[in-house]
C-alpha positions as CSV (number, residue, x, y, z in Angstrom):
1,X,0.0,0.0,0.0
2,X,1.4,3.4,-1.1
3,X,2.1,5.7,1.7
4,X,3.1,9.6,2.0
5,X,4.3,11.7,4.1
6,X,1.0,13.3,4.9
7,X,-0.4,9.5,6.8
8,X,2.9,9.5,9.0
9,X,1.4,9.1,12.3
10,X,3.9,11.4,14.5
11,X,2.2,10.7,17.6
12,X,2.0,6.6,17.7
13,X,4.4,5.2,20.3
14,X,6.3,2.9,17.9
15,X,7.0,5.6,15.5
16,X,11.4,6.2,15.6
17,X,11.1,8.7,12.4
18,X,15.1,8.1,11.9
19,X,15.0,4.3,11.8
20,X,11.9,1.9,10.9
21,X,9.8,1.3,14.2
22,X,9.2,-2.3,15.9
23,X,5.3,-2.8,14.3
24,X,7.3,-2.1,10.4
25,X,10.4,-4.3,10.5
26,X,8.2,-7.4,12.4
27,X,5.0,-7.3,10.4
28,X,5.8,-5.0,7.6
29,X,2.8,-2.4,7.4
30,X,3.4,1.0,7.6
31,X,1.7,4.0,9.0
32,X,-1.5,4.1,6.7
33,X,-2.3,-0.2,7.5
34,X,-1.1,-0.5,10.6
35,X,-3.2,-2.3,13.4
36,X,-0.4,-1.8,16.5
37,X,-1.2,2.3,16.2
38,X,-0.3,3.4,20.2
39,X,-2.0,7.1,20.2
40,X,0.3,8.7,22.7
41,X,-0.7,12.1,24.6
42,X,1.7,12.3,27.4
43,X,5.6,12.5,27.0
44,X,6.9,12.0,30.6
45,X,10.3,12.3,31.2
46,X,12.3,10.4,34.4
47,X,15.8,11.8,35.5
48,X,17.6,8.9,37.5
49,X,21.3,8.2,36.5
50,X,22.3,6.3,39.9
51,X,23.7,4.5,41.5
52,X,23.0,1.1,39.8
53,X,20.6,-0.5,42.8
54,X,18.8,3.0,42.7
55,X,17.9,3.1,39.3
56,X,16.5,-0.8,40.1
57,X,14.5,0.7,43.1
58,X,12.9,3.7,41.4
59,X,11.3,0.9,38.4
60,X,7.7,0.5,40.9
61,X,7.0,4.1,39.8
62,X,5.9,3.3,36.2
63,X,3.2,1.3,37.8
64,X,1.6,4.7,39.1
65,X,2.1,6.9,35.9
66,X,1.1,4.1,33.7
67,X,-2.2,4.2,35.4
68,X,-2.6,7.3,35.5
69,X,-1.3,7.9,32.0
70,X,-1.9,5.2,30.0
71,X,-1.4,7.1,26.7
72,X,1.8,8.5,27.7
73,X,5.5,8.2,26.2
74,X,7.9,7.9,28.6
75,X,11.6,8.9,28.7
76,X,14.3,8.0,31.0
77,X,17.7,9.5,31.4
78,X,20.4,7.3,33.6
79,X,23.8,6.2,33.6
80,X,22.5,2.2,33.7
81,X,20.2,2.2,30.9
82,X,20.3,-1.7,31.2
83,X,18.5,-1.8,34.3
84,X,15.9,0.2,32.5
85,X,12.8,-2.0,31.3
86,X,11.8,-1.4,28.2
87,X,8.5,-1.3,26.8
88,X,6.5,-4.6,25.7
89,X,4.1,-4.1,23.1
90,X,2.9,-7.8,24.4
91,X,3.3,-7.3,28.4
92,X,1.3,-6.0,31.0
93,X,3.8,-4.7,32.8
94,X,4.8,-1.0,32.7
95,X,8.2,-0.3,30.6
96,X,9.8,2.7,29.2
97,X,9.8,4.0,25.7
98,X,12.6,6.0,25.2
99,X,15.9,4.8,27.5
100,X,18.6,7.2,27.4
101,X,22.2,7.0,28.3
102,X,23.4,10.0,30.1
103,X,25.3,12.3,27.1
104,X,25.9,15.1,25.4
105,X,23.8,14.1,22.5
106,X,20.9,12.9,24.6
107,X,20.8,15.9,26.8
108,X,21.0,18.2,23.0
109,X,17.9,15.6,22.0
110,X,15.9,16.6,25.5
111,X,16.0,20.0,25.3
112,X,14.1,20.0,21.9
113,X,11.1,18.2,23.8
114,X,8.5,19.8,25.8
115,X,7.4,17.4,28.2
116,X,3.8,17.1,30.1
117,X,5.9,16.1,33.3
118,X,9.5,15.8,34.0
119,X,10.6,13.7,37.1
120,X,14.0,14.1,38.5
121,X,15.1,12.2,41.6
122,X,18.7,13.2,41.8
123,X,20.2,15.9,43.8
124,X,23.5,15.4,41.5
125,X,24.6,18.7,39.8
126,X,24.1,17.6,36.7
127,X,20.5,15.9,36.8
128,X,19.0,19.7,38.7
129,X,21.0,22.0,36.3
130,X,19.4,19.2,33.3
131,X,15.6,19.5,35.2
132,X,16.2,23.5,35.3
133,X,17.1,23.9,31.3
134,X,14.2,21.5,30.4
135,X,10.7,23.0,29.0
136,X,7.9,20.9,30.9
137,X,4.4,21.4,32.2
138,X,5.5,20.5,35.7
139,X,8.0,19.3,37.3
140,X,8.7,17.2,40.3
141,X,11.4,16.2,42.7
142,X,14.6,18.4,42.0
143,X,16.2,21.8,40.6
144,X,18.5,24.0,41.0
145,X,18.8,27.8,42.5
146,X,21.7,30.0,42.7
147,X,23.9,26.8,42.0
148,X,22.0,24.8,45.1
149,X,20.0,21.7,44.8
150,X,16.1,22.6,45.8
151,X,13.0,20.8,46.5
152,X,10.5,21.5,43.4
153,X,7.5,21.4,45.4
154,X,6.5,20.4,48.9
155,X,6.0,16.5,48.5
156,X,9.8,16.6,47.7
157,X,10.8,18.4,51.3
158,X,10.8,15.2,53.6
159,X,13.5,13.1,51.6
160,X,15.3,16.4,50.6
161,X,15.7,16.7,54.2
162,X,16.5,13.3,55.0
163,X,19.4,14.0,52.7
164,X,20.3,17.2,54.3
165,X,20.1,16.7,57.6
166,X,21.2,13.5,59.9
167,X,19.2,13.8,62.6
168,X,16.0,13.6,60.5
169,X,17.5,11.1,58.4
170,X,18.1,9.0,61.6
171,X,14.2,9.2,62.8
172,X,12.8,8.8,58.8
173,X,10.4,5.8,59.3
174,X,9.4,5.9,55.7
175,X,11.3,3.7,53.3
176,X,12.8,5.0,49.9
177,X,10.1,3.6,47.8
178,X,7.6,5.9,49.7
179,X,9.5,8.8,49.9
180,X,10.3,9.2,45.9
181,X,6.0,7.7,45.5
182,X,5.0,11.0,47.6
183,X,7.5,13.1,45.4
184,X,5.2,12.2,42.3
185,X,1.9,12.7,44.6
186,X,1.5,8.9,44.9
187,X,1.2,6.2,47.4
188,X,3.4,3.3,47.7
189,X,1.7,0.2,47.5
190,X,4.3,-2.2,47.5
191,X,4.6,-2.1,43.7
192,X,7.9,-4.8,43.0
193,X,11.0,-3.9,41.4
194,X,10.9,-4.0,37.3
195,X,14.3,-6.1,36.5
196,X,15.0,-6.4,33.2
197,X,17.2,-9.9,32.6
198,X,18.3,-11.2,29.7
199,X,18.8,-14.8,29.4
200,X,21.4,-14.5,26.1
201,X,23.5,-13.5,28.7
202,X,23.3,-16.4,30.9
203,X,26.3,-19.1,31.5
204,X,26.4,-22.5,32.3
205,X,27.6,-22.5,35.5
206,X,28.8,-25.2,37.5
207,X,26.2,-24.8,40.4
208,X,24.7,-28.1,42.5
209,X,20.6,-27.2,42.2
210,X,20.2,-29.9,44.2
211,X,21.2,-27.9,47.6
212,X,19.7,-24.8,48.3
213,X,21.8,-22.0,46.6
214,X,23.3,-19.3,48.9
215,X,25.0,-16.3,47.0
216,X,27.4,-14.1,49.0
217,X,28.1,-10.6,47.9
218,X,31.4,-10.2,49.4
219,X,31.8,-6.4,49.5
220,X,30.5,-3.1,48.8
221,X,32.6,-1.2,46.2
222,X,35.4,1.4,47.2
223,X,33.0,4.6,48.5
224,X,31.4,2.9,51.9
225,X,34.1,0.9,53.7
226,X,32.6,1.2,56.9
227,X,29.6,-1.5,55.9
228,X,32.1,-4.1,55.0
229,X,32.7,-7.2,56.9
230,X,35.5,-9.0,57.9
231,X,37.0,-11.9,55.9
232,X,37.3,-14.4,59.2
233,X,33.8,-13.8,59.4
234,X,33.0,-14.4,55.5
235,X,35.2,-17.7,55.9
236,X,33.4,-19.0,58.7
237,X,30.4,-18.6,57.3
238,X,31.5,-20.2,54.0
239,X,32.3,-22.9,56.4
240,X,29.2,-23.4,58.3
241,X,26.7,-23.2,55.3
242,X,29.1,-26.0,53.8
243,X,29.1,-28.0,56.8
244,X,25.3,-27.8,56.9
245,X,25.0,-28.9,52.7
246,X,24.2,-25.6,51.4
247,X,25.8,-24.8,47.7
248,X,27.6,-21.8,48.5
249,X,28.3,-18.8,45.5
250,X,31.0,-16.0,45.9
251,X,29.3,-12.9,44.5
252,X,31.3,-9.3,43.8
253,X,32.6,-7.5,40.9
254,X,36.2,-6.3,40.3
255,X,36.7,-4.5,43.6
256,X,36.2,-7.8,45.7
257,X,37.4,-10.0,43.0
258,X,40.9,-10.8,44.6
259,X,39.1,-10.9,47.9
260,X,36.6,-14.0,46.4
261,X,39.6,-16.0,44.9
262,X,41.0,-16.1,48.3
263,X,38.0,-17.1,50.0
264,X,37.6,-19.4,47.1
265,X,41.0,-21.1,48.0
266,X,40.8,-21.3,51.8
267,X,37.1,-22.8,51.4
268,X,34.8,-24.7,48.8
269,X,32.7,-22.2,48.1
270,X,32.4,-21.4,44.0
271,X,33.6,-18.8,42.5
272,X,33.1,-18.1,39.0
273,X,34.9,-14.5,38.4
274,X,33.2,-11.1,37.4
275,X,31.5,-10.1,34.9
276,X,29.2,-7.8,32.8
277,X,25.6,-6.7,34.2
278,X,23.4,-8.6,32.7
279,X,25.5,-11.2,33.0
280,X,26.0,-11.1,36.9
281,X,22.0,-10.6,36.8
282,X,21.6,-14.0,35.6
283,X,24.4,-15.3,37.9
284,X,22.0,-14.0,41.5
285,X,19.4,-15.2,39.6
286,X,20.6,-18.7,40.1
287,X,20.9,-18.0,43.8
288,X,18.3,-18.9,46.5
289,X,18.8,-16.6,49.1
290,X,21.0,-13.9,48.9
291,X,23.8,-11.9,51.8
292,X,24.7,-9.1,51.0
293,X,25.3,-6.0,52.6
294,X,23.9,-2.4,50.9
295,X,24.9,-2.5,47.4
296,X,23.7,-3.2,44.0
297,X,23.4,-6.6,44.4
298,X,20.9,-6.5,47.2
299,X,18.4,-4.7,45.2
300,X,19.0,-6.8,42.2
301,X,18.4,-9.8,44.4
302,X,14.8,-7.9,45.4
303,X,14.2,-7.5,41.8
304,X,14.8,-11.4,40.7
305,X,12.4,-11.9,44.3
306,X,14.9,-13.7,46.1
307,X,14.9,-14.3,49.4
308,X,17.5,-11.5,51.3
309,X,19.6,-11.7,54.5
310,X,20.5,-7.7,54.2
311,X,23.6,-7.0,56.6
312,X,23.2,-3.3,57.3
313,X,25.1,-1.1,60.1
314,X,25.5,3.1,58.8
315,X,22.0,3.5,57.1
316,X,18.4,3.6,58.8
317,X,17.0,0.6,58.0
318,X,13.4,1.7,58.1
319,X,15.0,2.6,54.3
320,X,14.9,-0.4,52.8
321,X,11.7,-2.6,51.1
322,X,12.2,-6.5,51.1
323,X,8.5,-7.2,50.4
324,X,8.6,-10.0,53.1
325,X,11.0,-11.9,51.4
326,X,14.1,-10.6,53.7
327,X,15.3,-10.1,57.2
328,X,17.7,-7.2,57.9
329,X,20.2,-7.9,60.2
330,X,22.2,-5.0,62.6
331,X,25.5,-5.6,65.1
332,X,24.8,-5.8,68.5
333,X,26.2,-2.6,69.4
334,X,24.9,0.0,68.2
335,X,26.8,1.7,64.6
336,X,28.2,5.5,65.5
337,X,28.8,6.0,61.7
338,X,25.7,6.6,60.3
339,X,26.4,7.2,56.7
340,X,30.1,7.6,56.9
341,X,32.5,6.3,54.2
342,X,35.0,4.8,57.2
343,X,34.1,4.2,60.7
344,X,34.9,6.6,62.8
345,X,34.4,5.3,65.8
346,X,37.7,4.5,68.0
347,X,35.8,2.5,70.7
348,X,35.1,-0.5,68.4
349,X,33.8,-1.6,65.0
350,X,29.9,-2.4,65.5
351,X,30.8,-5.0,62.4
352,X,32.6,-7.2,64.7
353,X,29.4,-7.5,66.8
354,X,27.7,-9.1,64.0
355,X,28.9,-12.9,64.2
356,X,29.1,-15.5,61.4
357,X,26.6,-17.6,63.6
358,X,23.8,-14.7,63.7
359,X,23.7,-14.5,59.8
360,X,23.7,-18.6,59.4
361,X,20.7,-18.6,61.9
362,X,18.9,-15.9,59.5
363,X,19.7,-17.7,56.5
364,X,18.7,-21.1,58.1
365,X,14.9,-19.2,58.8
366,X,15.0,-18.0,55.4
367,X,15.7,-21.6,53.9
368,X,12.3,-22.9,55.7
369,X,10.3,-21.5,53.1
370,X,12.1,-22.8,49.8
């Protein structure tokens, strides 16, 4: 069927106008026969580059604005974009339309876009400077005034002062997943996690499925070295989930990489190296229950629903969501650090008041129920 530019439908959601759209290359129709025509209305953009288990934790908000926009287009700026989910023409499950990488040619593409609603839920310079320049109907979360990060309306003011401020950060009962729902003037209603995986990216791995599968996310990058944990302790746990048949996987990326081949050689828990996202999404994917303390790999973990043992010491802990599917577990004395990089506490290291034995007892609770 002939077609001009004059029955180019500019407002459909599958419509690219550079290269041919999903609906063309997979059924071959064109704008003027098409039966997958998406009328969009809204174009919604969402500003959140990171960290990595952030941008997983923010994904329960496009069950909100797809229900309250169900015609819209939506954008999303981040450094991860694979942690993004993308749309599914054949899934009920909200996705995004338009994933950016953060760059200098997406941010050039933005600005040419006036958007119904722009969403940013970073206080980095560069994500309130970005919100600022952009043309929107209204705008939520964060900006910038006189080169300082600001609150954009007053459904933003509790978590921008929960950032601000330690003593209200240390009496927030409200978890992260509520505070950035009442930014966009919703209510969190225990909407899960939108994980994207990718089975291409899969191994085959050298894992006994016969024993429940415990995955141990050794460390927790270079920034926050007073949450980590001390190897004795990692090695007798190693040992006391072996002794009682569990199949035990060494989790980490480069940073604890060195760390894992050690544990690796004093024990016989597996250890299979580091690798690429998607890849190590599919490796905790193969994992019953997961330890970890606060990193990426605990919200991935919440995202592929496994069951969580969450070892946390400098943040609240009213911060975190497990759904019901985790138990956080705190030193017995109490952490003086609250969200410090290094302890700075010369009395002790509340991390040596969490014992080996406490965590096995949580992960032994956990295994009940799999």
């Amino acid at each position: 069927m002939s077609i001009n530019i004059k029955n180019i439908r500019y407002d459909c959601r599958y419509f690219r106008g550079d290269i041919p759209c999903q609906p063309s290359k997979k059924f071959d129709v064109n704008c003027k026969s098409c039966k997958y025509y998406d009328k969009t209305i809204n174009k919604i953009l969402i500003i959140k580059l990171g960290a990595a288990g952030d941008v997983t934790r923010t994904t329960p908000i496009l069950y909100p604005l797809k229900k309250e926009y169900p015609n819209s287009k939506i954008f999303w700026l981040t450094y991860f974009p694979e942690l993004v989910p993308k749309h599914d023409m054949y899934s009920d499950v909200p996705g995004v339309d338009n994933i950016l990488n953060f760059s200098l040619q997406n941010i050039l593409y933005l600005k040419e876009i006036f958007f119904d609603i722009v969403i940013n839920l970073d206080k980095d310079k560069e994500a309130i400077s970005l919100t600022n320049s952009l043309s929107a109907k209204r705008k939520y979360g964060y900006s910038v005034k006189e080169g300082l990060c600001i609150p954009l309306s007053r459904q933003a003011e509790h978590k921008y002062l929960t950032g601000v401020f330690d003593e209200i950060a240390k009496k927030n009962k409200k978890s992260y997943l509520e505070e950035i729902f009442e930014i966009c003037g919703y209510k969190f209603n225990k909407e899960k996690y939108i994980l994207p995986i990718d089975s291409n990216f899969s191994k085959k791995w050298n894992i006994n499925n016969k024993k429940i599968i415990v995955g141990l996310n050794t460390g927790c990058g270079n920034r926050w070295l007073s949450r980590l944990w001390k190897d004795k302790y990692w090695i007798e746990l190693i040992n006391k989930l072996y002794k009682n048949k569990y199949e035990v996987i060494l989790l980490g990326g480069k940073q604890e990489d060195f760390k894992n081949k050690l544990f690796r050689k004093e024990t016989k828990a597996k250890y299979f190296g580091t690798y690429e996202l998607k890849t190590f999404i599919n490796l905790v994917n193969c994992c019953d229950i997961i330890v970890t303390q606060v990193t990426m790999a605990l919200h991935i973990a919440i995202g592929l629903n496994k069951k969580v043992v969450l070892i946390n010491n400098i943040f609240n802990p009213n911060e975190f969501e497990l759904y019901n599917n985790g138990i956080i577990i705190q030193p017995s004395l109490e952490c003086k650090c609250f969200y410090s990089p290094t302890c700075i506490n010369k009395e002790y290291k509340c991390l040596d008041y969490l014992l080996p034995k406490d965590v096995f007892d949580k992960i032994k609770l956990l295994s009940k129920n799999i």
